[in-house]
N, C-alpha and C positions, 0 to 999 in steps of 0.2 A: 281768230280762234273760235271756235263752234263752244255756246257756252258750257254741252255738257264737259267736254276737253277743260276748258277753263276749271269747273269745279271740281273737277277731279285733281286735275295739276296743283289751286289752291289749296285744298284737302291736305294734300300731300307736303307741306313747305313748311311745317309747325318751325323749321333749323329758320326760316327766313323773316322773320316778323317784320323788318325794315320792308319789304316788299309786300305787304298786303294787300296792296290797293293794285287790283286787274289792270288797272292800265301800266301799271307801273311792271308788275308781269310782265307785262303783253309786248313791252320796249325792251325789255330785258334779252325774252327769246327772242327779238326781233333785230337786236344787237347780236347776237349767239349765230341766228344763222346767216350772217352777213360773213362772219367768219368762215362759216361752211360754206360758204360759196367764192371764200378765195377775196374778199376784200377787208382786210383787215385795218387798212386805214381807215375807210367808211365805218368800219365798228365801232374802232379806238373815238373817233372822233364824235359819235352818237352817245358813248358809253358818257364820253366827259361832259357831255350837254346834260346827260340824265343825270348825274353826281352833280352836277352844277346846280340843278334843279331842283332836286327833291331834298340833298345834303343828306343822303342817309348813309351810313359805314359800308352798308354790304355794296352799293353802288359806285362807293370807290375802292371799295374789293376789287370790282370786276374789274375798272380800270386798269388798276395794279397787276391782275391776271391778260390782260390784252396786254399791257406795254410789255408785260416776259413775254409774250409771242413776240408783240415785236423786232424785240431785239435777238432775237434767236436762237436755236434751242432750247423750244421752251418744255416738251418733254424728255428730247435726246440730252440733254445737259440740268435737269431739275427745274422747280417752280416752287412756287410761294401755293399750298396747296391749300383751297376753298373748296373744302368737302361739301359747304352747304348749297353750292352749287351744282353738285351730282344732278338735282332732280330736272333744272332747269337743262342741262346741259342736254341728257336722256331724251326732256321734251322737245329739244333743238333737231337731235339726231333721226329720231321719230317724224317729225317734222319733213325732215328733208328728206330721208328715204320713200316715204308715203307721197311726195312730188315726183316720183320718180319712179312708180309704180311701172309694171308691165302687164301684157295677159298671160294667164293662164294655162299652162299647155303648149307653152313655145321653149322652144332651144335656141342657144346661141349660134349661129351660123356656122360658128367652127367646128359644131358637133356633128357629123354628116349622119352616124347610125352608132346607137349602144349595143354591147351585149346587153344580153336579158338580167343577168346579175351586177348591173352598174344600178348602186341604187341614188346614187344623187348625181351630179354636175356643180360643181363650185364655177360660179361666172363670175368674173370682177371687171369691173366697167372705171378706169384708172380716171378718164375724163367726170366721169361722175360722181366718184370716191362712194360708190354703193357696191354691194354683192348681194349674190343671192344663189341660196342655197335651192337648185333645182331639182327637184324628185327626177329619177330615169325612167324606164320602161310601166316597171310593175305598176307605178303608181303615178303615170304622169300629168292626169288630171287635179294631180294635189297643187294648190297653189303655193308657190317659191316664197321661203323665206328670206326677207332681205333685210341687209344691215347695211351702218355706214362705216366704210373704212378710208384708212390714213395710208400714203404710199410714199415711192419716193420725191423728195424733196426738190429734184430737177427736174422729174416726169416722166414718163414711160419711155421705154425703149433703151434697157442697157446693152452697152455694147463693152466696157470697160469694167474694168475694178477700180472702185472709188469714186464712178460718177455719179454716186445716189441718186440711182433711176432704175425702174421696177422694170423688169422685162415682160415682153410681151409673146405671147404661145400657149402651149397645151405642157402642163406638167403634173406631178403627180409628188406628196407626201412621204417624205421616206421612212418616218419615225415620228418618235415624238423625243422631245430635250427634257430630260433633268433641268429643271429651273432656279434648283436650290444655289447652284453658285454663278448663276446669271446678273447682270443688273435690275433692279425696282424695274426700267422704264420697259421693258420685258414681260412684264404683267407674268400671270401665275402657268401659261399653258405656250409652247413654242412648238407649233411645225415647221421640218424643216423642205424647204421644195429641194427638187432635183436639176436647180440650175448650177452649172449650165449641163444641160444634155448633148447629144450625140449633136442633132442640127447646130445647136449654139456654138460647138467646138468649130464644127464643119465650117460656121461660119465668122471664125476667131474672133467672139464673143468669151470676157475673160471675166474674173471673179468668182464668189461663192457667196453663201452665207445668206439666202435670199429664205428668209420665215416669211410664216404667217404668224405672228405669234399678240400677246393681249396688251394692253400698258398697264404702264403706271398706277396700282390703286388709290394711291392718292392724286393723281393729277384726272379729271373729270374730264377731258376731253385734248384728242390729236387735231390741228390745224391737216386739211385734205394731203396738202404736200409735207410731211414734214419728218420722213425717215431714211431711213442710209440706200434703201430701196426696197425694205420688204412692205410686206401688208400686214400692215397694224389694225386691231379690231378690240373692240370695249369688251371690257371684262365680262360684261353683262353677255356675251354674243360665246366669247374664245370657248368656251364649256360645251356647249352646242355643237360645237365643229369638230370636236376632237374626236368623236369618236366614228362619225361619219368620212372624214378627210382624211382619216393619219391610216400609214402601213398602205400606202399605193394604191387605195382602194376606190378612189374619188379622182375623177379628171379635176385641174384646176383650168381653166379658161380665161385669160386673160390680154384683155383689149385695149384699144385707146381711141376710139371709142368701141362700147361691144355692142354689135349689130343680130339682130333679131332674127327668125325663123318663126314662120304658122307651124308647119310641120317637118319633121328628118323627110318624111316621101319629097317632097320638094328637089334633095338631092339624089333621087335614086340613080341617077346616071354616072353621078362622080363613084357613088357606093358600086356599084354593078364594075366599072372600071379596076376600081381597086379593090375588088373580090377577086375577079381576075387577072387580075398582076397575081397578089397571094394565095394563088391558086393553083397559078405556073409555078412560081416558087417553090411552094413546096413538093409540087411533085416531081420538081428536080430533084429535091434532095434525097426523096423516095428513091429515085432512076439511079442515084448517081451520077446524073449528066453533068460533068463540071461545066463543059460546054456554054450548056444552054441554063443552068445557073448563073454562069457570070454573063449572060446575055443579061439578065437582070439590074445588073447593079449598070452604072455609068463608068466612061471610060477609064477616068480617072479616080477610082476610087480607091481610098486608102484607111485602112484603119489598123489596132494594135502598134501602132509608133512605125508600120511597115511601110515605104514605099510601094506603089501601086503594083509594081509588077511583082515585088517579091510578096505582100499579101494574094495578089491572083492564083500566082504559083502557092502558097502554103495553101491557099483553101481548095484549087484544084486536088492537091496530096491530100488534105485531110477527107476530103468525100471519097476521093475516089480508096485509100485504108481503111475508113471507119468501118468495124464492124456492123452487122448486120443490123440495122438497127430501124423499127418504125416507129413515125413522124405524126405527131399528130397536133392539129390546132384546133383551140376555143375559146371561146369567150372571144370574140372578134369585134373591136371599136374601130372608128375610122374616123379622124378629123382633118381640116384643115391645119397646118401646123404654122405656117407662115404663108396669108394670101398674096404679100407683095411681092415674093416668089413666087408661086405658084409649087407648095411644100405642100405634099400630105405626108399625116403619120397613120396607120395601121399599128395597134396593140393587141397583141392577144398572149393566150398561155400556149403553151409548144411543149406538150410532152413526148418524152424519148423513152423508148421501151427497149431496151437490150436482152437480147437472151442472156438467159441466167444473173440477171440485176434486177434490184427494184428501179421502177419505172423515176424520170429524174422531169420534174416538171419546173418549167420556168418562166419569167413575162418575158417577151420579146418586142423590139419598136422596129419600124420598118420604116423611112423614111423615102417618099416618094416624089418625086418631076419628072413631069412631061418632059423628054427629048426627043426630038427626032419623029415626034407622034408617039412616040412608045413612053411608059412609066417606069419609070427607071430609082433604083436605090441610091439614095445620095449621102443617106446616114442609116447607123442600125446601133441596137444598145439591148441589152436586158434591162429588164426592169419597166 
């Protein structure tokens, strides 16, 4: 630790007097982020060498505080709470996101192009247990705020309900939760994501319930792996993100691991492809060409609880009756949605202008594969 770090950290410990002596710091955070990094027997086991050593209370505090991790659930089920370890913990997590730093000015790969009004990117890197809250368009020179977070417990990639493992995609905030009759380990702020979405169904991916939400104020720190499968973030961070994340307004992005971009131009090929896809699209629905509308989508596609040919038939009838009505898109994003498919999603707003109504504006997701050479809808959803 760089000594100015050191004296600010000391500074700050007045709750810790058993640890005054730097070196004895310096084992402490150095036991702390062995935890962040996913070896918690190498902690437990360094911690009980320092209590053995030095014989001070706070020292086999922390012990006490490892062995409830290790026996598990040590936030999902409560803990023996050591407040006075908050500052240590902080510098643990500081610590390890600062390792883990990126540049400036990059997006996560699965970002292909924003609209001009997306003002951040939430990226979560599941192998890393960091995020980082990335400025969009207007301000992309601003460098990404990042933090450490907690996920699920068996690791990325749900496929199930009840495997406590974080799923991996592009999704988006639907709200925010009343927290008042939640549990403590919930922390004071809960967003809730939009798992599973149209692709996730598509691809009978089952469950709910996937937050982002804070912990515990008495418990000072989440082990990387250690919740039912949402994303967990310190109290200290959850305040920050609510107001940029919540009400759909924020892509979330998350990876296992999440892979880098210098710049979106990088992908203008995929973006110019699936401009025009969404471009036929809607000027189908302009035309009225049921035809060449469902030339769009793939063979078998089903949605509404319909069987494929009886959704073909209801959406051929509904264009070819709909009143007169023009079609209009904005705000146009475009990601990758799942690489090891080869899934893109297209987002945008789709407003409908009817004579004699007010105009009815709404999000739309487009969900895109190559077949055949052609890009083709394989899932679609509001929102």
């Amino acid at each position: 630790m760089a000594d100015r770090s050191r004296l600010r950290l000391l500074a700050g410990l007045a709750a810790l007097p058993a640890l005054a002596r730097a070196d004895d710091t310096d084992t402490t955070l150095a036991i702390m982020r062995r935890v962040l990094e996913d070896d918690l027997p190498g902690a437990l086991t360094e911690a009980r060498r320092q209590a053995a050593r030095t014989g001070q209370p706070v020292a086999r505090q922390l012990v006490t505080e490892l062995d409830d991790m290790a026996r598990g659930g040590y936030a999902t089920q409560g803990n023996r709470a050591f407040p006075r370890f908050a500052p240590l913990w902080r510098q643990a997590r500081q610590d390890w996101v600062a390792s883990r730093s990126r540049p400036a000015g990059s997006m996560p790969d699965a970002v292909l192009s924003l609209a001009d009004d997306v003002r951040f990117v939430l990226a979560v890197d599941l192998n890393e247990s960091v995020a980082w809250l990335v400025p969009g368009p207007p301000t992309s020179q601003m460098f990404p705020s990042a933090f450490y977070i907690s996920s699920g417990a068996n690791g990325p990639g749900k496929r199930r309900r009840g495997d406590e493992r974080t799923p991996l995609g592009v999704y988006w905030a639907v709200d925010e939760f009343d927290t008042a009759r939640l549990p403590a380990r919930y922390g004071s702020r809960v967003l809730p994501l939009d798992y599973p979405n149209a692709l996730d169904r598509r691809q009978r991916r089952s469950g709910d319930g996937i937050w982002i939400h804070g912990i515990d104020p008495a418990n000072n720190i989440r082990p990387p792996r250690d919740t039912d499968g949402c994303i967990a973030v310190s109290e200290d961070r959850i305040d920050a993100l609510v107001d940029p994340v919540a009400r759909r307004a924020t892509p979330v992005v998350i990876g296992a691991p999440l892979t880098w971009q210098a710049s979106v131009d990088a992908r203008a090929a995929w973006v110019a492809d699936l401009d025009a896809a969404l471009t036929g699209w809607v000027d189908s629905v302009r035309s009225r060409d049921a035809a060449g509308l469902l030339a769009h989508y793939e063979a078998g596609f089903r949605d509404m609880g319909l069987t494929s040919s009886q959704w073909r038939a209801w959406r051929a009838r509904a264009l070819e009756t709909a009143p007169e009505t023009e079609t209009r898109l904005s705000s146009v994003s475009h990601f990758v949605a799942d690489p090891s498919n080869g899934v893109f999603l297209s987002r945008c707003r789709q407003t409908l202008n009817v004579a004699g109504a007010a105009p009815v504006t709404t999000w739309l997701r487009l969900y895109w594969q190559k077949q055949n050479g052609r890009l083709r809808i394989v899932a679609q959803s509001a929102g």
